[in-house]
LUMKESE-682639 format. One record per residue (C-alpha): residue number from 0; chain; x, y, z. Coordinates in Angstrom, 1 decimal, decimal comma. Example, Ala and Ser with C-alpha at 12.3 -4.5 7.8 and 13.67 -1.06 7.14 Angstrom:
BEGIN
+-----+--------+--------+--------+--------+
| num | cadena |      u |      v |      w |
+-----+--------+--------+--------+--------+
|   0 |      A |   12,3 |   -4,5 |    7,8 |
|   1 |      A |   13,7 |   -1,1 |    7,1 |
+-----+--------+--------+--------+--------+
END
This chain:
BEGIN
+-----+--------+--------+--------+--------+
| num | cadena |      u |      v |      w |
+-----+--------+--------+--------+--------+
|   0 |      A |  121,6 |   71,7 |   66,3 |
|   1 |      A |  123,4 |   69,9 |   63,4 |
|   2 |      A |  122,2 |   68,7 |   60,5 |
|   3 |      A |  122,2 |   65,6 |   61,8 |
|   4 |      A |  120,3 |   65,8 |   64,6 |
|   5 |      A |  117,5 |   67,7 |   62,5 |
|   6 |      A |  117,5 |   65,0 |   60,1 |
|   7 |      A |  116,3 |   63,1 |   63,1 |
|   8 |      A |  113,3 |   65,5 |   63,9 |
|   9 |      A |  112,1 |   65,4 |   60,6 |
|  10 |      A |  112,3 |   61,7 |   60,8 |
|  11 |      A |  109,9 |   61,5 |   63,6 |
|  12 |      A |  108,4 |   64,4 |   62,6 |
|  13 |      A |  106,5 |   63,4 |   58,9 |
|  14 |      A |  104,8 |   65,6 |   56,6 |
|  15 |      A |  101,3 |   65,9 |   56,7 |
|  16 |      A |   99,0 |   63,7 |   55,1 |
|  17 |      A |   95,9 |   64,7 |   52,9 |
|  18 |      A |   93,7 |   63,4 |   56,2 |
|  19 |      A |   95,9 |   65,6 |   58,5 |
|  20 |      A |   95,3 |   68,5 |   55,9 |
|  21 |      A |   91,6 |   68,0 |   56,1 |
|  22 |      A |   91,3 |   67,7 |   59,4 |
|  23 |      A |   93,0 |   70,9 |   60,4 |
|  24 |      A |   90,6 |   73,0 |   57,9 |
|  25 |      A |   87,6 |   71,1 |   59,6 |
|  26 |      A |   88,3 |   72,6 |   62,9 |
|  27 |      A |   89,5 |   75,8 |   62,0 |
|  28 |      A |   86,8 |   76,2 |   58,9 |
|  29 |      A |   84,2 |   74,2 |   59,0 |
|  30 |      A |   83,5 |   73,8 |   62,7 |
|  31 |      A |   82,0 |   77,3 |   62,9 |
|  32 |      A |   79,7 |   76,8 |   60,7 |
|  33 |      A |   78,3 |   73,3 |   61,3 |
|  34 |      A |   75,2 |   73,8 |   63,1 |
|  35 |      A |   74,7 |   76,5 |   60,0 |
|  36 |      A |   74,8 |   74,1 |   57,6 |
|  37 |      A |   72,6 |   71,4 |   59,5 |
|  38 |      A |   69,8 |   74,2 |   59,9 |
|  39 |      A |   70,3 |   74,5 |   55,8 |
|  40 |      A |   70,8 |   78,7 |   56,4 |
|  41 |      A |   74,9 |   77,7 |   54,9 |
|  42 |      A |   75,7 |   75,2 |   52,1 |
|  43 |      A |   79,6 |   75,1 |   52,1 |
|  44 |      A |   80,3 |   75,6 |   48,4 |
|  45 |      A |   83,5 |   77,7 |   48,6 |
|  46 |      A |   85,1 |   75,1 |   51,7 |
|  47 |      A |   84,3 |   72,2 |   49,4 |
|  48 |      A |   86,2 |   73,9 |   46,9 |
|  49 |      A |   89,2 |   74,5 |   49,1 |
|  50 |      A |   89,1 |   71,1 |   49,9 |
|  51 |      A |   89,7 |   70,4 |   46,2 |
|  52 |      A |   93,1 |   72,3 |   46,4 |
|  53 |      A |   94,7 |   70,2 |   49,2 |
|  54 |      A |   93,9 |   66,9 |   47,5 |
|  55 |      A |   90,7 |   65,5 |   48,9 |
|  56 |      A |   88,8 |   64,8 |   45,9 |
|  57 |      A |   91,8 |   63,0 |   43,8 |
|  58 |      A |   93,1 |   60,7 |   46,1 |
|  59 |      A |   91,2 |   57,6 |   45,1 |
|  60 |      A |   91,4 |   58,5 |   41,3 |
|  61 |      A |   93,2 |   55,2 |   39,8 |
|  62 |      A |   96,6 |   55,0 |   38,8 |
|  63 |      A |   97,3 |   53,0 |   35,7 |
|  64 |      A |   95,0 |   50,7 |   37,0 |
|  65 |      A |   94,4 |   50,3 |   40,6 |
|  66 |      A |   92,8 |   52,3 |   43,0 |
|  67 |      A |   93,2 |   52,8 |   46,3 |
|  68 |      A |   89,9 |   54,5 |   48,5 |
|  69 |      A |   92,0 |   54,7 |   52,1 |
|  70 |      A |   92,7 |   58,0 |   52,1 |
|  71 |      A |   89,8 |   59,0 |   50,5 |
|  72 |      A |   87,3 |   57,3 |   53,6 |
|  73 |      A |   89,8 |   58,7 |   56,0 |
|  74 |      A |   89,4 |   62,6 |   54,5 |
|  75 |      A |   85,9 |   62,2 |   54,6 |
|  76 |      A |   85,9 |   60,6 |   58,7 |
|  77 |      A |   88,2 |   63,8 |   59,6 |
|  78 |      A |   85,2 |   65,9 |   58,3 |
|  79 |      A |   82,2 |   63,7 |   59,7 |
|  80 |      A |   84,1 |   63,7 |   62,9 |
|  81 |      A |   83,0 |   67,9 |   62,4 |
|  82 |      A |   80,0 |   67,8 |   60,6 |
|  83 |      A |   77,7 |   65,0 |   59,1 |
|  84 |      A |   76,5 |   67,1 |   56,5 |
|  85 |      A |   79,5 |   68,1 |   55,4 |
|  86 |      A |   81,2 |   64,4 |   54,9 |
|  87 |      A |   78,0 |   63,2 |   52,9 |
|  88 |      A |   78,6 |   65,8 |   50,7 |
|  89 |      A |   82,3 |   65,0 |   50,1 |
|  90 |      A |   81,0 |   61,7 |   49,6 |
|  91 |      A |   78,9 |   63,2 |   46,6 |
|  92 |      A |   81,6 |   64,7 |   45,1 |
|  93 |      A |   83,9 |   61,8 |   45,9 |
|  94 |      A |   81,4 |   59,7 |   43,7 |
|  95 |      A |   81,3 |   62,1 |   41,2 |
|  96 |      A |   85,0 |   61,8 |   40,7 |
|  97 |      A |   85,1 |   58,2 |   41,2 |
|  98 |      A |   81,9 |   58,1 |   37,9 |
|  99 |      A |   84,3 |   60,1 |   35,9 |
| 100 |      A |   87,7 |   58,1 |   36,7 |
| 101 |      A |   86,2 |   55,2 |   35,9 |
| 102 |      A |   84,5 |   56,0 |   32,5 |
| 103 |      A |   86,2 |   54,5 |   29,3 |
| 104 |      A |   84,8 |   58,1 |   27,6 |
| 105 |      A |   88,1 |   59,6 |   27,4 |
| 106 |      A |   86,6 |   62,8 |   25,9 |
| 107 |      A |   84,1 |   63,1 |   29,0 |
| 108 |      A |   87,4 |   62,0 |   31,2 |
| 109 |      A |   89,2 |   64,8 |   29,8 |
| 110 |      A |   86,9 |   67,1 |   30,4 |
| 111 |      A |   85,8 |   66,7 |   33,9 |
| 112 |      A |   88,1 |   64,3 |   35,8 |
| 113 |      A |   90,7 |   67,0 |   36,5 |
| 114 |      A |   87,9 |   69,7 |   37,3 |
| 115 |      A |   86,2 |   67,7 |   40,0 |
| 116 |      A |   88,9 |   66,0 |   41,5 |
| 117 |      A |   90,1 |   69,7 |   42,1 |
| 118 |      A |   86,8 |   70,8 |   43,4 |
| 119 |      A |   86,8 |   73,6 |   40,4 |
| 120 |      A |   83,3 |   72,1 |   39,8 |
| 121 |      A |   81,0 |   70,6 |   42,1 |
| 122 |      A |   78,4 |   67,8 |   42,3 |
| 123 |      A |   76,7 |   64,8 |   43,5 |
| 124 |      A |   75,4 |   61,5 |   42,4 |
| 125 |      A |   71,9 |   61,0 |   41,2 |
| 126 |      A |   72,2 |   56,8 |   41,9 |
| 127 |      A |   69,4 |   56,2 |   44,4 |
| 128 |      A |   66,8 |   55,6 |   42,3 |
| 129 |      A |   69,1 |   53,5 |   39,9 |
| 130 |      A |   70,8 |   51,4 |   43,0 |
| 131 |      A |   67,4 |   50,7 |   44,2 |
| 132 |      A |   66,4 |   49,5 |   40,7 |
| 133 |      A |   69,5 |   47,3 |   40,3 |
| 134 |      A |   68,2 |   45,2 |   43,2 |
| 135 |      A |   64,5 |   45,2 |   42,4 |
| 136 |      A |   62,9 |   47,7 |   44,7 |
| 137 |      A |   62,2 |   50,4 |   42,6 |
| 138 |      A |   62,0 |   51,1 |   38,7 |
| 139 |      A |   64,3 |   53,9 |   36,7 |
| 140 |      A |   62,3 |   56,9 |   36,9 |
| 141 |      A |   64,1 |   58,0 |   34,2 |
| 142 |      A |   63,2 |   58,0 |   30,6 |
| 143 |      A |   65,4 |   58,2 |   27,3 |
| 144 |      A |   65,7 |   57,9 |   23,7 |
| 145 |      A |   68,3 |   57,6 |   21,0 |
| 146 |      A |   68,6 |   60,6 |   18,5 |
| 147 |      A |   71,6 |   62,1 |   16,4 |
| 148 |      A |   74,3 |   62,7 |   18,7 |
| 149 |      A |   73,4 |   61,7 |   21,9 |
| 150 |      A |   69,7 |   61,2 |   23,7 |
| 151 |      A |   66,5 |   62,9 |   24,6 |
| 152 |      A |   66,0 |   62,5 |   28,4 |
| 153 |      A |   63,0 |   62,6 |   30,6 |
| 154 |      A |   61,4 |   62,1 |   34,0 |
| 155 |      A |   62,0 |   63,0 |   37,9 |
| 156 |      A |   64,3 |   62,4 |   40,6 |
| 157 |      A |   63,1 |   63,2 |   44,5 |
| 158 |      A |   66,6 |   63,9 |   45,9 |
| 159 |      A |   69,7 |   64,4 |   44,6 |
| 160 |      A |   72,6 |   66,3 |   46,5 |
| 161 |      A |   75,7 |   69,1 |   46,8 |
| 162 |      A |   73,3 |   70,4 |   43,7 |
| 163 |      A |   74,0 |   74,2 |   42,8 |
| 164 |      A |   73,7 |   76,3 |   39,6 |
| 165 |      A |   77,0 |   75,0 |   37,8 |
| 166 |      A |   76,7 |   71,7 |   39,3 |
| 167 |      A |   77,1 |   67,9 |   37,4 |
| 168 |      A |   75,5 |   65,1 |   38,5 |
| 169 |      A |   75,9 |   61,1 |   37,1 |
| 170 |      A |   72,3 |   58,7 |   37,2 |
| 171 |      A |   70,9 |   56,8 |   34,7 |
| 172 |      A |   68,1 |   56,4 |   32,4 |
| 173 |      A |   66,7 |   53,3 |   30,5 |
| 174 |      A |   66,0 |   53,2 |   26,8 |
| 175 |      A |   62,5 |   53,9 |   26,3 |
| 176 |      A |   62,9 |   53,1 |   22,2 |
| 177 |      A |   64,8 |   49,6 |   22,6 |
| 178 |      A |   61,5 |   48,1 |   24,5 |
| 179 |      A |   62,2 |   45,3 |   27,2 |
| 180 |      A |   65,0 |   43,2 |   25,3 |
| 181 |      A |   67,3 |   44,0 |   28,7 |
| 182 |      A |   71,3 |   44,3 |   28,5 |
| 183 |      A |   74,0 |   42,2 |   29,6 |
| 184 |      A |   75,9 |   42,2 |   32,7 |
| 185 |      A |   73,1 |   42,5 |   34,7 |
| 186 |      A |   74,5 |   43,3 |   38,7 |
| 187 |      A |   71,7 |   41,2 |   40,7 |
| 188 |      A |   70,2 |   38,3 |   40,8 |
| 189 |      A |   69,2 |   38,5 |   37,4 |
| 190 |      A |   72,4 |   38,4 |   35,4 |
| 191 |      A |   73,2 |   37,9 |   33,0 |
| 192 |      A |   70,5 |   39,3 |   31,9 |
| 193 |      A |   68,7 |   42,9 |   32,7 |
| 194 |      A |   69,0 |   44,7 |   35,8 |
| 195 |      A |   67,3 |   43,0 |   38,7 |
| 196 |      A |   64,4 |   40,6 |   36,9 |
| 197 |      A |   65,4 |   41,0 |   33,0 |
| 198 |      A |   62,1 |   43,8 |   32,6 |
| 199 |      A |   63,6 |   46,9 |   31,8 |
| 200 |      A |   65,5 |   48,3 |   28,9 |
| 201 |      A |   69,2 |   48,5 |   28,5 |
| 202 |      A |   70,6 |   51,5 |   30,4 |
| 203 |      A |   72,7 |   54,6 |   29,9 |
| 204 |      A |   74,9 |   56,5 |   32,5 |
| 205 |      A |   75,1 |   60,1 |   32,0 |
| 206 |      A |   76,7 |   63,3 |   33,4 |
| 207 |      A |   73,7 |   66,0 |   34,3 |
| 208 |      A |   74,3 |   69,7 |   33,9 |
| 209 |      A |   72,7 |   71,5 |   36,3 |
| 210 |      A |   72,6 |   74,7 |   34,4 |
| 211 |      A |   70,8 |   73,3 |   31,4 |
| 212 |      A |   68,0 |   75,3 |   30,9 |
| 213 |      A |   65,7 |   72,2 |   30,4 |
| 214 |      A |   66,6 |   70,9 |   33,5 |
| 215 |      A |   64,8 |   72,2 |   36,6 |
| 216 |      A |   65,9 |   71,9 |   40,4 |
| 217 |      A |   63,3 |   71,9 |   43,2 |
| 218 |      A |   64,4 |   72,9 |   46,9 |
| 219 |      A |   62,9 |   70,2 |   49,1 |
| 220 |      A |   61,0 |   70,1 |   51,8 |
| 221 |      A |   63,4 |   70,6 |   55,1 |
| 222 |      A |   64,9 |   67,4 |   56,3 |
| 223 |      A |   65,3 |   66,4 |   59,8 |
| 224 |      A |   68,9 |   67,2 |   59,6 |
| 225 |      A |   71,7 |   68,0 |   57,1 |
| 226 |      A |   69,6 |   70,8 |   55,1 |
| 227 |      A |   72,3 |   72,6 |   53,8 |
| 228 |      A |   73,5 |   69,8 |   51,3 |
| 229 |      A |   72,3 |   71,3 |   48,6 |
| 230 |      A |   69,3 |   68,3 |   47,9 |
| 231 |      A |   66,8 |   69,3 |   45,4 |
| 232 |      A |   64,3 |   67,1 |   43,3 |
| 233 |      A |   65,3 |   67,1 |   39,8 |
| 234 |      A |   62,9 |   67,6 |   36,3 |
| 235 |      A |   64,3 |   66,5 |   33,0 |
| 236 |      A |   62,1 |   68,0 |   30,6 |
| 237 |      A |   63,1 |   66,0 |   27,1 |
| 238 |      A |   66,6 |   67,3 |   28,5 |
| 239 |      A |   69,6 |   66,6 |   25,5 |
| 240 |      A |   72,0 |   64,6 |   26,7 |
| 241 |      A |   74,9 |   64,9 |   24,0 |
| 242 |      A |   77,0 |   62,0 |   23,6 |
| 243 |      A |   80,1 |   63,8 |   25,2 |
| 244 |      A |   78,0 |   63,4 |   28,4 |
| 245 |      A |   77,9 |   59,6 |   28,3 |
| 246 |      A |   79,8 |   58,0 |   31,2 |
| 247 |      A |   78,9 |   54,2 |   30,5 |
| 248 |      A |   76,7 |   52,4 |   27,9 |
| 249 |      A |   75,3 |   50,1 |   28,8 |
| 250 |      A |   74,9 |   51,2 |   32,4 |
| 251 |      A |   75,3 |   48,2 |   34,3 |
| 252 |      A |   78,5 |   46,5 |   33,9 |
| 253 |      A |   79,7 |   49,7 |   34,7 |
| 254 |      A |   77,8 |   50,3 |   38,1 |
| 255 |      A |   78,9 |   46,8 |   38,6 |
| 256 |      A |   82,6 |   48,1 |   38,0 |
| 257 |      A |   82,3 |   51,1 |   40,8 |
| 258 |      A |   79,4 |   49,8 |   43,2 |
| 259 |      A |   82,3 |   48,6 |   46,0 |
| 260 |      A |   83,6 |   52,4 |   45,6 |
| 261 |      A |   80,1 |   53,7 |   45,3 |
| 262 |      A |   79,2 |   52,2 |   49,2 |
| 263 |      A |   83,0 |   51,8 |   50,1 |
| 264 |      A |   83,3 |   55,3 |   50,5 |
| 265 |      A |   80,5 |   55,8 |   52,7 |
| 266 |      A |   82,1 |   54,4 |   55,5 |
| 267 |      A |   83,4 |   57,8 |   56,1 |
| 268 |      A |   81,1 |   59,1 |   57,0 |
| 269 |      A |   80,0 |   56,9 |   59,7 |
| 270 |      A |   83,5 |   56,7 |   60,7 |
| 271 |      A |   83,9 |   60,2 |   61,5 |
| 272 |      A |   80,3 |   60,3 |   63,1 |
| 273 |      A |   81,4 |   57,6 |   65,3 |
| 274 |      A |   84,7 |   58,9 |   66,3 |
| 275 |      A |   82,7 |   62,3 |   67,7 |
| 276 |      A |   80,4 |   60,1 |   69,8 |
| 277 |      A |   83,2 |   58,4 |   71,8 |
| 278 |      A |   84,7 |   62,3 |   72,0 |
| 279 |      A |   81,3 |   63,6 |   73,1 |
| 280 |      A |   81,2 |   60,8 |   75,7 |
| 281 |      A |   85,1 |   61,4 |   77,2 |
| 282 |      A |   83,9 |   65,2 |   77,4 |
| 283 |      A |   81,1 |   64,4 |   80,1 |
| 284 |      A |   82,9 |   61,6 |   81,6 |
| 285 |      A |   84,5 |   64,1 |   84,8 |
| 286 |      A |   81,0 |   65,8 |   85,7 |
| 287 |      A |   78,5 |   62,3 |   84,9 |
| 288 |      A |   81,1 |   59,8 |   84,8 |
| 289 |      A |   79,8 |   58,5 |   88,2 |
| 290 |      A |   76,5 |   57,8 |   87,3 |
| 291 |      A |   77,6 |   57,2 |   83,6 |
| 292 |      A |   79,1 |   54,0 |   84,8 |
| 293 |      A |   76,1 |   52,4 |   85,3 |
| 294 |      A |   75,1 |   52,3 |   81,5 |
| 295 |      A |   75,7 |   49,5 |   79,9 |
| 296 |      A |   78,3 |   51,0 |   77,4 |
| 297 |      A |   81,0 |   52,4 |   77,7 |
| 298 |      A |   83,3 |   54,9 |   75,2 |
| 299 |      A |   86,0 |   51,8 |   75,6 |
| 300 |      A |   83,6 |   49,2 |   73,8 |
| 301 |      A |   83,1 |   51,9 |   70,9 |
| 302 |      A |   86,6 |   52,4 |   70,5 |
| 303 |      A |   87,5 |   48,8 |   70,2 |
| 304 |      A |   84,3 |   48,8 |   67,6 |
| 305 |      A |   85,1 |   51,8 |   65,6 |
| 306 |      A |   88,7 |   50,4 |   65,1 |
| 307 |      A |   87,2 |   47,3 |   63,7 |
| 308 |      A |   85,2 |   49,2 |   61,6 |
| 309 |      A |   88,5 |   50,9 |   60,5 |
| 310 |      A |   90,5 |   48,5 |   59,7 |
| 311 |      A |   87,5 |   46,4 |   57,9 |
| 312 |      A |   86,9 |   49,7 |   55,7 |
| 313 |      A |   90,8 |   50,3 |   55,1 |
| 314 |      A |   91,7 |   46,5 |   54,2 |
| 315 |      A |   88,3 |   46,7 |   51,9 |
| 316 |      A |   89,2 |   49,6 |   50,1 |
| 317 |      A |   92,6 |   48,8 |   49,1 |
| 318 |      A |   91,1 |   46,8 |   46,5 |
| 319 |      A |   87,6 |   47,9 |   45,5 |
| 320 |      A |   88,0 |   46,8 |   42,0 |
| 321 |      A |   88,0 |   43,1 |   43,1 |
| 322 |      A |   85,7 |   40,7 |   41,4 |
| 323 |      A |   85,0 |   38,0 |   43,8 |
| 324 |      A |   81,5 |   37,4 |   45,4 |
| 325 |      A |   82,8 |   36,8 |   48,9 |
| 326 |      A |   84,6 |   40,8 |   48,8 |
| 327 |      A |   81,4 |   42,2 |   47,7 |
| 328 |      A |   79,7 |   40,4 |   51,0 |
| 329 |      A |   82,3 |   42,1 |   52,9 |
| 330 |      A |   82,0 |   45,5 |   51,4 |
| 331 |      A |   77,4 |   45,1 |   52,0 |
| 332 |      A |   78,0 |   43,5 |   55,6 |
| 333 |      A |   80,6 |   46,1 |   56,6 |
| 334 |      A |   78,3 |   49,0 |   55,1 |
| 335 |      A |   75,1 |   47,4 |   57,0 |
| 336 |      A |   77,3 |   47,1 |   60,3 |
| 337 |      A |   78,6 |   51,4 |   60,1 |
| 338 |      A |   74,5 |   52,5 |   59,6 |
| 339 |      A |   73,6 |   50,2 |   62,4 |
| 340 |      A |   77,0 |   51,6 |   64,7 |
| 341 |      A |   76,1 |   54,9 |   63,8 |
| 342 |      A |   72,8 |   54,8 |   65,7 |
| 343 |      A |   73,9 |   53,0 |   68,3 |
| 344 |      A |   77,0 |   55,3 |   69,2 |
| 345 |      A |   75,0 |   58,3 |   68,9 |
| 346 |      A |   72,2 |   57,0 |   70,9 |
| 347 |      A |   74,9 |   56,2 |   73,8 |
| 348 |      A |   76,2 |   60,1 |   73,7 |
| 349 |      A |   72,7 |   61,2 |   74,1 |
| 350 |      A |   72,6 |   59,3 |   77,0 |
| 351 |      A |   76,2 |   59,9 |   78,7 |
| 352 |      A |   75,1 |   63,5 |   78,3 |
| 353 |      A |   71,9 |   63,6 |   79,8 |
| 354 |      A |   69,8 |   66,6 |   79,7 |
| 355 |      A |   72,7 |   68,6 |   78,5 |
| 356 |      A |   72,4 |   66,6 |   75,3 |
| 357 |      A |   68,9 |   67,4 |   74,9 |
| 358 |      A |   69,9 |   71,1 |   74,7 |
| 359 |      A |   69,5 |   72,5 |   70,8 |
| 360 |      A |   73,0 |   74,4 |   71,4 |
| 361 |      A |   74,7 |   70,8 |   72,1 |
| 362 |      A |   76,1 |   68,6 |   69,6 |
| 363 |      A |   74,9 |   65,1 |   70,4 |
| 364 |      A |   71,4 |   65,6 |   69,6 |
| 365 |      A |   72,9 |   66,9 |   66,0 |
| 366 |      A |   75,2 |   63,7 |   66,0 |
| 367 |      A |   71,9 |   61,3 |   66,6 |
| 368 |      A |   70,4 |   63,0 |   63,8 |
| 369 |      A |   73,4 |   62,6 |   61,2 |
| 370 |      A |   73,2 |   59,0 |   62,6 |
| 371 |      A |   70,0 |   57,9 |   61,3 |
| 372 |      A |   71,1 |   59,2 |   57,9 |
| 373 |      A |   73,9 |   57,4 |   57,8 |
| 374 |      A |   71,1 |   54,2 |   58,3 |
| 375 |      A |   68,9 |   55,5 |   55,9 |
| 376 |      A |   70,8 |   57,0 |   52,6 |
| 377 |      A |   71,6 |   54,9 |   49,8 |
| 378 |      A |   72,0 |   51,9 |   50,3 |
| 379 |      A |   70,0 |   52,1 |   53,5 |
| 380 |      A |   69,6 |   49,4 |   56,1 |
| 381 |      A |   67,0 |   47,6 |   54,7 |
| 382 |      A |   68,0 |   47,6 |   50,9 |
| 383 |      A |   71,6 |   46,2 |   52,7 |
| 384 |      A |   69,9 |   43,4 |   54,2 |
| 385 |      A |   67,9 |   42,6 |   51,3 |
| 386 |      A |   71,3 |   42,5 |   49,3 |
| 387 |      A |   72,5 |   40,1 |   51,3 |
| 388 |      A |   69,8 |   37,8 |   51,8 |
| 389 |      A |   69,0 |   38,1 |   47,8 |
| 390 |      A |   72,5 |   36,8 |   48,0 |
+-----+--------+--------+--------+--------+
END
């Protein structure tokens, strides 16, 4: 064959993209061990890790200026298309790179960005308390004050996740020693005042370091599904927070900075969620689809959806640093609209499968469990629809 002609085969032929990449080490790596990791007897640390060396965790990092989440969201579908449990962990540490890229603390930047946007270092995001306090549903549980060279931090988080010994974490606390004077920038309906209703404190968003001794992580109670996540509640016992720790202060024009990205790149793992629910669905189609036919969808309705969905989520997150009220609708709706699919799509597979779906061994019932996750973490349906009604 002459060089010509090989010139064409590579033509038609391209390299392999980050997605492609992650995809093939789901199947062949973390398919195995799926069901492990939803009983909580495996948490994946070392395939998160590899993941890190083919580019999964740095492909949304911004360069010289914008940032681009496609390929991010589309890494994180090829695993949720294996295992739920799995992609809401790479959204954690997605998150956690996406805190650190963003952060004008160029010593903090220097520090970690490279380490956990090559999965040398592991971690999560410790925003669910704070989101839900940014919108008025709940106040910061956390607790800190200013002393020489950083702050003295204390108080509780219920669930954080892909925790570990060596593990970082961003959240927030609110300045117990600066009263209610509030900060500005606020990212709800209060601006420009405090966050939410101009009550609380300014804020400060910090890295955690799980293997401070002052800081305490609590295995927690098993979950319905997706228990090997690594989710523990968190103590801060008047943990030191040194000021090379600092990610943002104040907190909130920040979060308001990275909130598209923060929900943006959940879509993932809906996406992928959704995308095994039509396959579970073609699967059973030749022994049930004669009696499948009678339900009232069909896998051809979810595709059409889930490619709506898809191209939504990749048009959004070309751009998640845009400003403009009517994107940020977009990004909530679209968000709201994956939770609600999520359930829906699953639901369906139970049903296309029948009894065989009911089995423990068989994945749809797993599938319908991921599903009501997806509806329920951070920011879950009802916080969505209160963001948008709040307006």
């Amino acid at each position: 064959m002459g060089s010509l002609a090989l010139s064409r085969v590579a033509a038609q032929d391209p390299a392999p993209t980050i997605a492609d990449e992650v995809a093939r080490l789901a199947r062949q790596e973390l398919a195995p061990i799926a069901a492990a990791v939803d009983a909580g007897s495996v948490y994946p640390g070392e395939f998160l890790r590899r993941l890190g060396k083919v580019g999964a965790w740095s492909s949304h990092v911004p360069q010289e200026g914008p940032a681009d989440l496609r390929w991010a969201i589309q890494s994180m579908a090829a695993l949720g298309e294996v295992c739920g449990a799995t992609a809401f962990m790479a959204w954690c540490q997605n998150t956690l790179v996406w805190y650190v890229a963003n952060s004008t603390n160029m010593k903090l930047a220097a520090r970690f960005g490279d380490c956990f946007a090559r999965g040398r270092a592991l971690g999560g995001t410790g925003l669910s308390n704070p989101m839900k306090s940014f919108f008025g549903i709940e106040r910061l549980k956390l607790k800190g004050r200013k002393v020489d060279g950083g702050y003295i931090v204390r108080g509780a988080l219920p669930w954080v996740s892909n925790l570990g010994p060596g593990h970082y974490f961003g959240t927030i606390f609110e300045r117990e020693d600066e009263g209610t004077k509030g900060e500005p920038g606020g990212i709800a309906s209060g601006e420009p005042g405090s966050i939410a209703s101009g009550e609380l404190g300014s804020t400060v968003m910090f890295l955690a370091d799980c293997s401070d001794p002052a800081i305490t992580l609590t295995p927690c109670k098993p979950f319905l599904a997706m228990d090997g996540t690594g989710t523990y509640g968190v103590q801060f016992r008047d943990v030191f927070v040194p000021d090379e720790l600092i990610l943002a202060e104040p907190a909130a024009p920040f979060v308001k900075k990275i909130r598209a990205g923060f929900i943006l790149l959940q879509a993932g793992m809906g996406l992928g969620l959704m995308k095994d629910c039509i396959n579970i669905m073609d699967e059973v189609h030749a022994p049930l689809g004669h009696v499948n036919r009678y339900l009232p969808q069909q896998p051809l309705q979810f595709r059409e959806l889930h490619a709506e969905f898809e191209t939504e989520a990749m048009a959004l997150a070309s751009d998640p640093y845009n400003a403009d009220d009517s994107y940020w609708r977009r990004v909530v709706a679209l968000r709201l609209r994956i939770g609600d699919a999520s359930v829906a799509f699953a639901h369906a597979a139970m049903l296309h499968c029948g009894a065989r779906g009911y089995l423990m061994s068989h994945r749809a019932q797993r599938r319908l469990r991921e599903a009501y996750f997806v509806a329920i973490v951070t920011p879950a349906t009802k916080q969505l629809r209160k963001m948008l009604a709040d307006g």
